[in-house]
One Martini backbone bead per residue (centre of mass of N, CA, C, O) as a GRO file, in nm:
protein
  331
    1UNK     BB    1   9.191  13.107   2.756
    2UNK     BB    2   9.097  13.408   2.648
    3UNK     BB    3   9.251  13.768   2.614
    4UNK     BB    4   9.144  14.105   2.549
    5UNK     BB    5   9.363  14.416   2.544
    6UNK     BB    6   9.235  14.719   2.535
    7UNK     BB    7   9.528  14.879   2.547
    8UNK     BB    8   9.856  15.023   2.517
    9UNK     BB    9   9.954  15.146   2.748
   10UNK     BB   10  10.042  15.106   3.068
   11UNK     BB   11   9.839  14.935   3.199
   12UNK     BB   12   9.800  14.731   2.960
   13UNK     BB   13  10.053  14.633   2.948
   14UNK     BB   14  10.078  14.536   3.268
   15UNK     BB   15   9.838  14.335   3.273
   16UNK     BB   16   9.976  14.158   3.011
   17UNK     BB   17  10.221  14.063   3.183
   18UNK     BB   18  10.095  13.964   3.475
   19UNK     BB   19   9.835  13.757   3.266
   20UNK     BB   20  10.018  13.591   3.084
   21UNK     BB   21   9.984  13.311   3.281
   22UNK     BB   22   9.633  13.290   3.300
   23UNK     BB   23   9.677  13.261   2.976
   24UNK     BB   24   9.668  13.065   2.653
   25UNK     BB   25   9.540  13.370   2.546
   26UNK     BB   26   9.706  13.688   2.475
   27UNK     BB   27   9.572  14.020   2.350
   28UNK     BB   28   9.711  14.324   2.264
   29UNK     BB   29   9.568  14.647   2.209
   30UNK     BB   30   9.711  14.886   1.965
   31UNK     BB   31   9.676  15.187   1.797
   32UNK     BB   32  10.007  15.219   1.722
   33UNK     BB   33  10.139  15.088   1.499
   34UNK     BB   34  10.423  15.153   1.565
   35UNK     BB   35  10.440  15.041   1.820
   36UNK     BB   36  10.340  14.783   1.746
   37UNK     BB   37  10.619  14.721   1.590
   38UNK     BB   38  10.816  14.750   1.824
   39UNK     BB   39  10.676  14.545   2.041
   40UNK     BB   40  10.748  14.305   1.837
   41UNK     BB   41  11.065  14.348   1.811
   42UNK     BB   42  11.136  14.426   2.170
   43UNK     BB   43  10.918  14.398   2.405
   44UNK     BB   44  10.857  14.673   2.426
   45UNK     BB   45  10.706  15.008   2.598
   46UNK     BB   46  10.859  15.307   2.522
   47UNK     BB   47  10.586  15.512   2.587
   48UNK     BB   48  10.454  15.388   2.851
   49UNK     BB   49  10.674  15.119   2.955
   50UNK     BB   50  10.977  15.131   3.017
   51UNK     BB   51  11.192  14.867   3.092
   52UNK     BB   52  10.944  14.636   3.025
   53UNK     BB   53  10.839  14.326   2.963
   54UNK     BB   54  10.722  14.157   2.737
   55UNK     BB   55  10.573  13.881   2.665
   56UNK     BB   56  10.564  13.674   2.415
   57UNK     BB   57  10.283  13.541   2.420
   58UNK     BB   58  10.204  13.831   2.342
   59UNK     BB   59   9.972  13.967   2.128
   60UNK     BB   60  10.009  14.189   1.876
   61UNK     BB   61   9.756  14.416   1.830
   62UNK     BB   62   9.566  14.654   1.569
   63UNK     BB   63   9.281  14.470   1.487
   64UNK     BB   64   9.005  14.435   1.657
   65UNK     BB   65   8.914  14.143   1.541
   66UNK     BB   66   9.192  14.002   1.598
   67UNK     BB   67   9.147  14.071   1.947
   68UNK     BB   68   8.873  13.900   1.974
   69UNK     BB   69   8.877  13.640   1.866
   70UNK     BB   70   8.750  13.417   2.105
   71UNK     BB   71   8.702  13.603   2.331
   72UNK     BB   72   8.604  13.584   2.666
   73UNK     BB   73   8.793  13.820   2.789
   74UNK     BB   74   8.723  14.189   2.793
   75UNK     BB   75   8.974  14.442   2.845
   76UNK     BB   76   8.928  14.788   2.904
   77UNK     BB   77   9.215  15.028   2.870
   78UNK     BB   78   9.061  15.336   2.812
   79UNK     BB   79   9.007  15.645   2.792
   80UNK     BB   80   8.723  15.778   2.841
   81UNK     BB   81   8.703  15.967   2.561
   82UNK     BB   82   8.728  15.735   2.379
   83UNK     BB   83   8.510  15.457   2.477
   84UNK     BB   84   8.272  15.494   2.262
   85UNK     BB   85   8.409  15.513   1.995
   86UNK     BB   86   8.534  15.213   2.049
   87UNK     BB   87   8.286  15.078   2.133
   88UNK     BB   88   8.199  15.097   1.825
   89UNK     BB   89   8.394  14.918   1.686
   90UNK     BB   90   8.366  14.669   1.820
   91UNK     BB   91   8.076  14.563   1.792
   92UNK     BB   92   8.096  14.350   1.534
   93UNK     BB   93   8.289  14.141   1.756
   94UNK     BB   94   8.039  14.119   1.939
   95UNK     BB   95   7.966  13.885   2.206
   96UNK     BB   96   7.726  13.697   2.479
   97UNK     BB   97   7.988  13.539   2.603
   98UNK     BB   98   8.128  13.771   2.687
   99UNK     BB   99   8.328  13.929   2.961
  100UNK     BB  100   8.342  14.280   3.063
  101UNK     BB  101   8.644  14.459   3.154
  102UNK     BB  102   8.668  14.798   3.331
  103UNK     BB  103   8.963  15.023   3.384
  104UNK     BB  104   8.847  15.269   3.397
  105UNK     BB  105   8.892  15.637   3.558
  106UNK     BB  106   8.622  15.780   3.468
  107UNK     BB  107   8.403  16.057   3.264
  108UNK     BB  108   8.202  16.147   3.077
  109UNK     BB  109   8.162  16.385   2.891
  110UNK     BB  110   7.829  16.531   2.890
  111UNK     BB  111   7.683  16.268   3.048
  112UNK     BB  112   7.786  16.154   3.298
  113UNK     BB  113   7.927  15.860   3.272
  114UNK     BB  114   8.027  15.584   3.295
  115UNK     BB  115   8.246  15.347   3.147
  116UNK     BB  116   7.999  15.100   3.201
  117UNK     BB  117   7.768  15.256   3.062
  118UNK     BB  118   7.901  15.323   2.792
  119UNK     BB  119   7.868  15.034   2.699
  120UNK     BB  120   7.586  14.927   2.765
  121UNK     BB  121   7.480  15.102   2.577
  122UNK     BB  122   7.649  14.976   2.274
  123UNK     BB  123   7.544  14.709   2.315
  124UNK     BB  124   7.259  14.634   2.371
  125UNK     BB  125   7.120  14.634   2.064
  126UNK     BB  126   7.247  14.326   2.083
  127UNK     BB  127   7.306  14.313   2.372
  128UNK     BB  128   7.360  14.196   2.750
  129UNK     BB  129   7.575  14.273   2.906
  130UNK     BB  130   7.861  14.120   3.112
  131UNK     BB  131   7.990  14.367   3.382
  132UNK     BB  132   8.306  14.453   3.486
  133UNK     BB  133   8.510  14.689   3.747
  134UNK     BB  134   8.831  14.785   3.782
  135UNK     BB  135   9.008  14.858   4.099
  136UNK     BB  136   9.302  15.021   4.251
  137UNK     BB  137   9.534  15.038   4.385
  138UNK     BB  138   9.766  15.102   4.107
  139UNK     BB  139  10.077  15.076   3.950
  140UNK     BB  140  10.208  14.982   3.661
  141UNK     BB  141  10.487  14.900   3.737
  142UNK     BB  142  10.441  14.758   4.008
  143UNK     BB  143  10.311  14.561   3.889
  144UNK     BB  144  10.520  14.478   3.635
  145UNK     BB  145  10.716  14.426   3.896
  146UNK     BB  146  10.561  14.210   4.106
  147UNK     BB  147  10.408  14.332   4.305
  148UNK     BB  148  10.188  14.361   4.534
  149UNK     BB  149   9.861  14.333   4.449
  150UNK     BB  150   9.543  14.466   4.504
  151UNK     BB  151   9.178  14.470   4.415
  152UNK     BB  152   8.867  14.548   4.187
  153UNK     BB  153   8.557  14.354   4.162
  154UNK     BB  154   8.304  14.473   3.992
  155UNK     BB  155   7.926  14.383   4.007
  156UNK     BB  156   7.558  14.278   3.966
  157UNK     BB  157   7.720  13.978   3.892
  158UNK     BB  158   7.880  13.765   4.087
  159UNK     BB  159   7.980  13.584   3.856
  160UNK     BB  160   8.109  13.840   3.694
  161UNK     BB  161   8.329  13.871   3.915
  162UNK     BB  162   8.419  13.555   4.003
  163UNK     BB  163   8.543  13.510   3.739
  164UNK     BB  164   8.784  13.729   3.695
  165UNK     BB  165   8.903  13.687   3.982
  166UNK     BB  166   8.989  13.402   3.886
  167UNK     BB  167   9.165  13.481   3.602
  168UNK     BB  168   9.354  13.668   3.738
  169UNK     BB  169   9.447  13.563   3.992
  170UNK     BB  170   9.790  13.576   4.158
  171UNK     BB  171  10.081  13.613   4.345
  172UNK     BB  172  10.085  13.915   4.253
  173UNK     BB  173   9.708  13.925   4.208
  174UNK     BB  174   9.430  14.044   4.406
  175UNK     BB  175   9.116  13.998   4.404
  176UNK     BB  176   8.811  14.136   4.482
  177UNK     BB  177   8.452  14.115   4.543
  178UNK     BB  178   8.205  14.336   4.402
  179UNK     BB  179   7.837  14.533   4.442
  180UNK     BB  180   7.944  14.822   4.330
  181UNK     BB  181   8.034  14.986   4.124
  182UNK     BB  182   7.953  15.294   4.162
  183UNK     BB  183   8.186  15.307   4.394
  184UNK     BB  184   8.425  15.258   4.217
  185UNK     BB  185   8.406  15.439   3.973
  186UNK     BB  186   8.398  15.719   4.154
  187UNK     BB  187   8.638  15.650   4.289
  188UNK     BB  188   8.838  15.636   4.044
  189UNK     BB  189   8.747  15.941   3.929
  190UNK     BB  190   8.813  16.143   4.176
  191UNK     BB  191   9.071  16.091   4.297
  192UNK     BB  192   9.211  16.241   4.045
  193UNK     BB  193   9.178  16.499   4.134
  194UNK     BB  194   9.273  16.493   4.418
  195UNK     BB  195   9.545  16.478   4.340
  196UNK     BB  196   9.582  16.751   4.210
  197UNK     BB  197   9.620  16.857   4.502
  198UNK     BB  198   9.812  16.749   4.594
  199UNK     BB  199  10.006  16.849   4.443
  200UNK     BB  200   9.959  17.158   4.524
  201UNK     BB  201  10.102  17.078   4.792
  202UNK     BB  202  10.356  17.032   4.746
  203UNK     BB  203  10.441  17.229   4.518
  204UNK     BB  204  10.407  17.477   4.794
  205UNK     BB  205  10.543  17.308   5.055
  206UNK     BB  206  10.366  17.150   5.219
  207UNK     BB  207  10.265  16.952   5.459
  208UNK     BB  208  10.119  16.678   5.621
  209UNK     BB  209   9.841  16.832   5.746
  210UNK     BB  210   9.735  16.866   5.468
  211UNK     BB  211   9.740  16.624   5.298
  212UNK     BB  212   9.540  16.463   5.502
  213UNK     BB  213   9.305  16.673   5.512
  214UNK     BB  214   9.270  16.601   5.199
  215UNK     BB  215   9.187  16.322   5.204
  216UNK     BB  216   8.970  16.297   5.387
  217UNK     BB  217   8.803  16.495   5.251
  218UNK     BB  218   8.816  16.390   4.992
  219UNK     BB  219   8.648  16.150   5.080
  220UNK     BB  220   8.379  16.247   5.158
  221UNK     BB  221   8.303  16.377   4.874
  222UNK     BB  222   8.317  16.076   4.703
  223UNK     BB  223   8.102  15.970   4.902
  224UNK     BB  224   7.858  16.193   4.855
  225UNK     BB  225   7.825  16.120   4.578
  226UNK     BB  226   7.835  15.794   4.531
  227UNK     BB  227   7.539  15.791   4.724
  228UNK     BB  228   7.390  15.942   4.558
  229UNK     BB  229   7.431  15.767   4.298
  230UNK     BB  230   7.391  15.434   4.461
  231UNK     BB  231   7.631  15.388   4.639
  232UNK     BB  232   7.867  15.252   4.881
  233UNK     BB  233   8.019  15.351   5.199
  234UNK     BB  234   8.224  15.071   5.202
  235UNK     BB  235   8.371  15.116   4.919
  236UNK     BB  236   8.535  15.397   5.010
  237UNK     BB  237   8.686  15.186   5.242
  238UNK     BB  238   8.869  15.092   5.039
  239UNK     BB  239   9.023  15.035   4.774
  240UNK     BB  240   8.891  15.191   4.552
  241UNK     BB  241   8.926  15.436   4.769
  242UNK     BB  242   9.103  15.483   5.009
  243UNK     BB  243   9.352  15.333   4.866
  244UNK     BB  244   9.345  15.509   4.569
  245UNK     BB  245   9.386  15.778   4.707
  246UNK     BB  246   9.670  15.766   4.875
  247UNK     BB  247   9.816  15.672   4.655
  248UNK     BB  248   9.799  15.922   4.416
  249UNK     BB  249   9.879  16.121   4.658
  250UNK     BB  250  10.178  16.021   4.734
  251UNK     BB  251  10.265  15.909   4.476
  252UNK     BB  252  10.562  15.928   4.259
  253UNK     BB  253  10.339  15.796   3.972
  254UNK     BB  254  10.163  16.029   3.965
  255UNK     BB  255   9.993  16.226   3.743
  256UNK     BB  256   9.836  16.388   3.876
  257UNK     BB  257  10.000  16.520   4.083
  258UNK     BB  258  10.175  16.652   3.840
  259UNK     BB  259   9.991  16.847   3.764
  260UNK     BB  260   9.973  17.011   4.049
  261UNK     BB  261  10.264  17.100   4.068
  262UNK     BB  262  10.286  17.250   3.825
  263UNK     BB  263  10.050  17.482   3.900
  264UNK     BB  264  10.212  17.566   4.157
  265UNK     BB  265  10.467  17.666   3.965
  266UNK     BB  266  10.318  17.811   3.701
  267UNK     BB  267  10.202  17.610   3.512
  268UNK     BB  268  10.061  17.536   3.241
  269UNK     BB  269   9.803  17.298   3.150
  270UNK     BB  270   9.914  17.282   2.861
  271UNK     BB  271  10.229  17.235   2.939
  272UNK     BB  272  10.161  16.943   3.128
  273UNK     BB  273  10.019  16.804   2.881
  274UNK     BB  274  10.228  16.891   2.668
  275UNK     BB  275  10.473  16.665   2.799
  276UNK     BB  276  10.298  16.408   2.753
  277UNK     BB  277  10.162  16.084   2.666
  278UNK     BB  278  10.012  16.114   2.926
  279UNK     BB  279   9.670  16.063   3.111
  280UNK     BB  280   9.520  16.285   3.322
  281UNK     BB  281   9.189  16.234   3.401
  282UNK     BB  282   9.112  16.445   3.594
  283UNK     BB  283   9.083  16.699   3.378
  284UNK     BB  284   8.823  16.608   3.314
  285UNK     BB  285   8.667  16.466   3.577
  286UNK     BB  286   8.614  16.759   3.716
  287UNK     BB  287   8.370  16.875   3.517
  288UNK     BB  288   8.179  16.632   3.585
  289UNK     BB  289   8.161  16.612   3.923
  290UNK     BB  290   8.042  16.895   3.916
  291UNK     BB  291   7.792  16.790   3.747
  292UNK     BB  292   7.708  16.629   3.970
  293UNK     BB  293   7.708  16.790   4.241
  294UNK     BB  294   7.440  16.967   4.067
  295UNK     BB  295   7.275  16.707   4.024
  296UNK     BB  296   7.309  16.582   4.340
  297UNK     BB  297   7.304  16.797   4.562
  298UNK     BB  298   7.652  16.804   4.630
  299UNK     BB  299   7.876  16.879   4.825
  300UNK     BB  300   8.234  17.042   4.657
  301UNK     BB  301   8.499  17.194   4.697
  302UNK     BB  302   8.759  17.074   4.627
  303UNK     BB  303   8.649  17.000   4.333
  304UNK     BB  304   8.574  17.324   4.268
  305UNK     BB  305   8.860  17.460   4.304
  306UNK     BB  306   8.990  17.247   4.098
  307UNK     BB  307   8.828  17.399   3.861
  308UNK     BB  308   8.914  17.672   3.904
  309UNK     BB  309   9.246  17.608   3.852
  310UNK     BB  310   9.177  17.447   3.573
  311UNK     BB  311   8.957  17.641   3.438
  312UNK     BB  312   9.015  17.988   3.560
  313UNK     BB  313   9.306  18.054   3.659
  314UNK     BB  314   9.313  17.993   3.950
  315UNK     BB  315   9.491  18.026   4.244
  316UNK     BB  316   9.627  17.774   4.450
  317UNK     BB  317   9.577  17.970   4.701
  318UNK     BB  318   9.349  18.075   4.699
  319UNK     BB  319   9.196  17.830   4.697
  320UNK     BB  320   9.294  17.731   4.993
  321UNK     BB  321   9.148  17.993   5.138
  322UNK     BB  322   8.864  17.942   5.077
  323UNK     BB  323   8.857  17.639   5.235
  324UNK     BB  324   8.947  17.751   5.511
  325UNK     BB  325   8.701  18.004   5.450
  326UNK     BB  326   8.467  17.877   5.534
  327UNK     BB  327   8.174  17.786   5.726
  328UNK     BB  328   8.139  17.634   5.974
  329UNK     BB  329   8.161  17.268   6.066
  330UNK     BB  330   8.043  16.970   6.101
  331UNK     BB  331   8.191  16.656   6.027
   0.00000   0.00000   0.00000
């Protein structure tokens, strides 16, 4: 079996480490060519996921049909932003035998489309794709050396949830199969906000109580959207929701919370987002779930509190102060 993994990042990459005995042929599509003959050279991703090996047999491709090619299943590992221009140039080596499984946490702008919809959305006219959703707590590095790793793969089509579990899971990474993709995308999008609040509290130097209270409470919020959206609360109960919440909050490898941290410290939202050519979704998917929750009459505080924070210049503190001092209600 082939698996063609569109994205060169520290995910896709790892990924591409983990997934390489479980494939025939694995083929990983890298955007930047330069990067791309240095992975080819040193077999190292060294800026995105610098001192761990790329196995020999990963192919590196830098030609979206070259890397689609005859692929069984396609994992799409790609910034939210990037994924309908890029799922536009895939269109033309897309077949109907292929599966497709979107890694992204994300939210479009603009449309507020999960992107799983935003796939669905641009191959439709040729086909109508099979699409299942992967995610759960994974930090790319911790997956990439071999760390045991739990997460969720979620379709509206359980055999094509059933076929990517089984082609995936191995020794150290074991797959769930859910029926809820919308809870799962929700999940994996809102997460990353509530993360740079955590970040935020740390940033502080907060302690304990505040952490707790905010992922609760942000679980919460996270959950009453994608239920208004038409996911499942037992979803949001699991690794897609409660288990990728704790880890982004809590995990010294989370780049939502080092964004978060750095706002706390008074760096500016360009400062820290300027630092890094790692992307930390929530600050885009921040703006789009404050359109859902007016979209669909959904109370979110903490995720409005950190739209003021990054988009309009509100003190970490004062944001803190007004959550506080909300009106008081039963839980």
């Amino acid at each position: 079996m082939t698996l063609a993994i569109i994205g060169g990042g520290s995910w896709g990459t790892a990924l591409s480490i983990v997934l390489a005995p479980r494939f025939e042929s694995l083929r990983l599509w890298v955007y930047e060519s330069d990067l791309a003959a240095r992975l080819r050279a040193t077999r190292e991703n060294d800026v995105y996921l610098p001192g761990l090996r790329v196995p020999e047999r990963v192919e590196i491709a830098t030609e979206l049909g070259m890397a689609l090619d005859g692929a069984q299943i396609v994992l799409c590992v790609i910034p939210s932003r990037h994924a309908r221009g890029l799922y536009v140039r895939m269109l033309p080596h897309l077949e109907p035998a292929m599966i497709f499984a979107s890694a992204a946490k994300g939210l479009e702008g603009g449309t507020l489309m999960r992107v799983s919809e935003v796939l669905a959305e641009v191959v439709r006219p040729r086909f109508a794709p099979r699409i299942a959703v992967l995610s759960g707590p994974t930090f790319a590095r911790e997956v990439a050396r071999g760390e045991p790793t739990a997460l969720v793969v979620a379709s509206a089509d359980p055999e094509t949830a059933s076929r990517v579990q089984a082609a995936f899971s191995g020794p150290t990474f074991r797959l769930y199969t859910n029926s809820d993709p919308i809870g799962v995308e929700v999940g994996g999008a809102l997460k990353n906000v509530i993360a740079i609040a955590a970040g935020v509290v740390q940033g502080l130097g907060l302690g304990s109580n505040t952490m707790a209270a905010l992922i609760t409470r942000g679980l919460a919020e996270i959950t009453r959207l994608a239920v208004a959206m038409g996911g499942q609360p037992k979803t949001l109960a699991g690794l897609a929701g409660l288990g990728d919440l704790v880890l982004t909050c809590q995990g010294e490898l989370s780049r939502n919370r080092r964004v978060g941290a750095g706002l706390a410290r008074g760096q500016s939202l360009a400062e820290i987002t300027g630092s890094t050519p790692m992307i930390a979704e929530g600050v885009e998917s921040c703006a789009a779930a404050v359109a859902l929750g007016a979209k669909f009459g959904v109370d979110l505080p903490i995720i409005q509190q950190m739209h003021a924070v990054l988009h309009q210049f509100k003190d970490p503190r004062e944001a803190i102060r007004d959550l506080m001092e909300r009106s008081l209600k039963g839980e």
